[in-house]
C-alpha positions in Angstrom: -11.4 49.8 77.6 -12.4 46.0 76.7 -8.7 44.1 75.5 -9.0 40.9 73.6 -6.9 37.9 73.2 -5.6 38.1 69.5 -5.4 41.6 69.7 -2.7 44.3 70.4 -1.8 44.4 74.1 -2.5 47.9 75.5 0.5 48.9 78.0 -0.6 48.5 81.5 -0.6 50.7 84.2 2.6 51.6 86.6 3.0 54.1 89.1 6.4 53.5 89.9 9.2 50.3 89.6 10.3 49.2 92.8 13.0 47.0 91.5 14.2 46.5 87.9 14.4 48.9 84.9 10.8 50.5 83.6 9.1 49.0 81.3 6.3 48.2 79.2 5.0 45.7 76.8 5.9 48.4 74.1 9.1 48.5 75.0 9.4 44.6 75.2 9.7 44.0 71.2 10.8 40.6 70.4 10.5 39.5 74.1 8.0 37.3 75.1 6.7 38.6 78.0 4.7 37.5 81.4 2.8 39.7 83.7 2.4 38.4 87.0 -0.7 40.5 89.1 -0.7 39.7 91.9 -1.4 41.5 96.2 1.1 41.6 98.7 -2.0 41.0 101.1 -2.4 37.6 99.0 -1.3 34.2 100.4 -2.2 32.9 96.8 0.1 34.7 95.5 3.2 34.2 97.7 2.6 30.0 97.7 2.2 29.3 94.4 1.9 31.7 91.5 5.2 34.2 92.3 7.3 31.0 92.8 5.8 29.6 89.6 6.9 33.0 88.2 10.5 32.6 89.3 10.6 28.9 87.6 9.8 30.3 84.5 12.1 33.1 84.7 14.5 30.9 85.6 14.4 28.7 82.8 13.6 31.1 79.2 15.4 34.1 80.6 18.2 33.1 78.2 15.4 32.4 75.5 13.9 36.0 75.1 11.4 35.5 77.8 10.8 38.3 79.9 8.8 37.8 83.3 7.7 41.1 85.1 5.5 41.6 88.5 2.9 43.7 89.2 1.4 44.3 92.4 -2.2 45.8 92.4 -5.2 45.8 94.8 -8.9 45.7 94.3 -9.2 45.1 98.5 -7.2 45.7 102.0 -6.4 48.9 100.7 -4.6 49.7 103.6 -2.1 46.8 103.4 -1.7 46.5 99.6 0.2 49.7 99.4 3.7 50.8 97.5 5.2 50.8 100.9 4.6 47.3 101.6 5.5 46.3 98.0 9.0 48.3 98.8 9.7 46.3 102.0 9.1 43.0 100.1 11.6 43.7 97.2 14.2 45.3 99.6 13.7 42.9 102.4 11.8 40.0 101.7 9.4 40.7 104.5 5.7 40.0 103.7 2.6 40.9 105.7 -1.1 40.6 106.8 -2.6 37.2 105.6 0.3 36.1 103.7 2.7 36.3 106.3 0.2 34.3 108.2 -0.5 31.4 105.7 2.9 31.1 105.0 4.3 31.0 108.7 1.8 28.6 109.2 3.1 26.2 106.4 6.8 26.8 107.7 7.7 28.7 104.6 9.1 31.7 106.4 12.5 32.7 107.5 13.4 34.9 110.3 11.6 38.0 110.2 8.6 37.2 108.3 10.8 36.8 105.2 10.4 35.0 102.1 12.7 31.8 101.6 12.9 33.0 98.1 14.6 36.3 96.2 12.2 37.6 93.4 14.4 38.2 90.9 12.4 39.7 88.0 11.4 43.4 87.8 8.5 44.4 90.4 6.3 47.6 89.7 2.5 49.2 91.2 -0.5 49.3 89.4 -1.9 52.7 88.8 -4.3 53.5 91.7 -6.6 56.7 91.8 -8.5 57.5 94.4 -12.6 56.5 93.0 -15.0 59.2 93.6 -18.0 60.9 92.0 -20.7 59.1 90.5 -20.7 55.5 89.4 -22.4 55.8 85.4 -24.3 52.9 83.7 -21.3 52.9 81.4 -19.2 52.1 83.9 -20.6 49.0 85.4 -21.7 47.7 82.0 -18.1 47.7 81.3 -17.3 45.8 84.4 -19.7 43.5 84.2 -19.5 42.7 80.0 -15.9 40.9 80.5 -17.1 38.7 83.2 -20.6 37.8 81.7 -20.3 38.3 77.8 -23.9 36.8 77.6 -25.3 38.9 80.2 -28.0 40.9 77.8 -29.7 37.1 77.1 -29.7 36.5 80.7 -33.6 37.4 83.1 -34.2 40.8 83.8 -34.2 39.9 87.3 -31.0 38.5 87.7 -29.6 41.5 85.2 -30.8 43.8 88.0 -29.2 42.0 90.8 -25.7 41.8 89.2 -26.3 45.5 88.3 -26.8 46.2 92.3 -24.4 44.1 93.5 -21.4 45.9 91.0 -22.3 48.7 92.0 -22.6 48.2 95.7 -18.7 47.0 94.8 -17.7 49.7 93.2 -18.9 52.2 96.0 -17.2 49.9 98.5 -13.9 50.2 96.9 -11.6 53.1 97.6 -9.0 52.7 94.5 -9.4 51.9 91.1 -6.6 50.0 90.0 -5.9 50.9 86.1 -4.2 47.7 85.4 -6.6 45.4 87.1 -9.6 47.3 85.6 -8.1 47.5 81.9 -7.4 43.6 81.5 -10.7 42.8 83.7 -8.6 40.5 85.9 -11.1 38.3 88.1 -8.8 38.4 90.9 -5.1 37.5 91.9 -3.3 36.1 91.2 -3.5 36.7 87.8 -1.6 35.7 84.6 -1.5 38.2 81.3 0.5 36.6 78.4 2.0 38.7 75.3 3.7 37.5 72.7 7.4 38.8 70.8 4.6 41.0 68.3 3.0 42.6 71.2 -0.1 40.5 70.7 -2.1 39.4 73.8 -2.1 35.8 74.1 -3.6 34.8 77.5 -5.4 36.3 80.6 -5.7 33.8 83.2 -7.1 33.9 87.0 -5.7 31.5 90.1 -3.0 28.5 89.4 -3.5 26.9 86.3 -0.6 25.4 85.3 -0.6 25.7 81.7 1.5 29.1 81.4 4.7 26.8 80.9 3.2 25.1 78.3 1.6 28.3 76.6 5.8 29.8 76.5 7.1 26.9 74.9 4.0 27.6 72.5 5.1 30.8 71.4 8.7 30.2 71.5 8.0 27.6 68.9 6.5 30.4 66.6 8.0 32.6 63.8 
């Protein structure tokens, strides 16, 4: 399924809440509301755009903003798992990579814990085991958000992006329905809905401008 901003926001995908009530962006009317993606295995994630996440929480939570997380993995399967995502929102303890950037920068407390509380609901994206054949269909839909000029492009390099997706999608154990559904680029990952349900923004890596984009839509009927 291809979403587009300006459009309804399809609900994304949750195998279970961790910490906070369920929900979904159909069950957020009249909220503006900000989906942070992001990997526990993801130093990225941990440094710059959760706490970004908690500032904004912080300030429009009074203002009909709602901010929810949503852990998913497209890699290091074995550490982006519900279990770790559990032991972060009861404990505060991080793993792999990020515990390791972030000890490094002395942003840790005892125990490999965060210095921060995440206060805003945290949930898991929908993983299903991948298996079976991977169709033409398939990789054209992966590869269509990413390059939306990719029919104009050389046959040659066409066939090489067509290898190299799928040579990524055998690699990969999980599909992630969120991740796959909003063709995120990576995490972490920004996805912006406004109080009519309408996608607004879907933006990859720190960019500083989801503050801005808020106070936007605040501003509107």
């Amino acid at each position: 399924m291809s979403v587009k901003i300006g459009e309804k926001a399809p609900n994304f995908g949750v195998s279970e809440w961790v910490q906070g009530a369920p929900t979904n962006f159909d069950q957020e009317k009249d909220h503006i509301v900000l989906l942070e993606v992001f990997q526990v295995n993801c130093p990225g994630c941990f440094m710059n755009a959760i706490p970004e996440a908690i500032n904004i929480y912080n300030k429009y939570k009074d203002e009909g903003v709602r901010v929810l997380g949503l852990a998913t993995a497209f890699e290091d399967f074995d550490k982006n798992t519900l279990e770790n995502l559990k032991m972060l929102a009861e404990t505060g303890e991080v793993i792999g990579e990020t515990r390791d950037a972030l000890s490094s920068y002395g942003q840790l407390q005892e125990g490999n814990k965060l210095s921060y509380k995440i206060p805003f609901p945290l949930g898991m994206d929908n993983l299903t085991k991948t298996s079976g054949e991977i169709s033409q269909e398939k990789i054209m839909e992966f590869i269509y958000p990413q390059i939306p000029e990719f029919d104009s492009q050389p046959e040659e390099y066409k066939n090489q992006i067509i290898e190299r997706v799928k040579s990524y999608m055998k690699s990969k154990e999980y599909s992630a329905e969120t991740f796959e559904k909003f063709a995120l680029q990576g995490t972490p990952s920004a996805i912006l809905v406004d109080r009519k349900g309408i996608l607004r923004d879907v933006s990859f890596g720190q960019t500083g401008h989801i503050d801005s984009m808020i106070q936007k839509l605040l501003n509107e009927n």
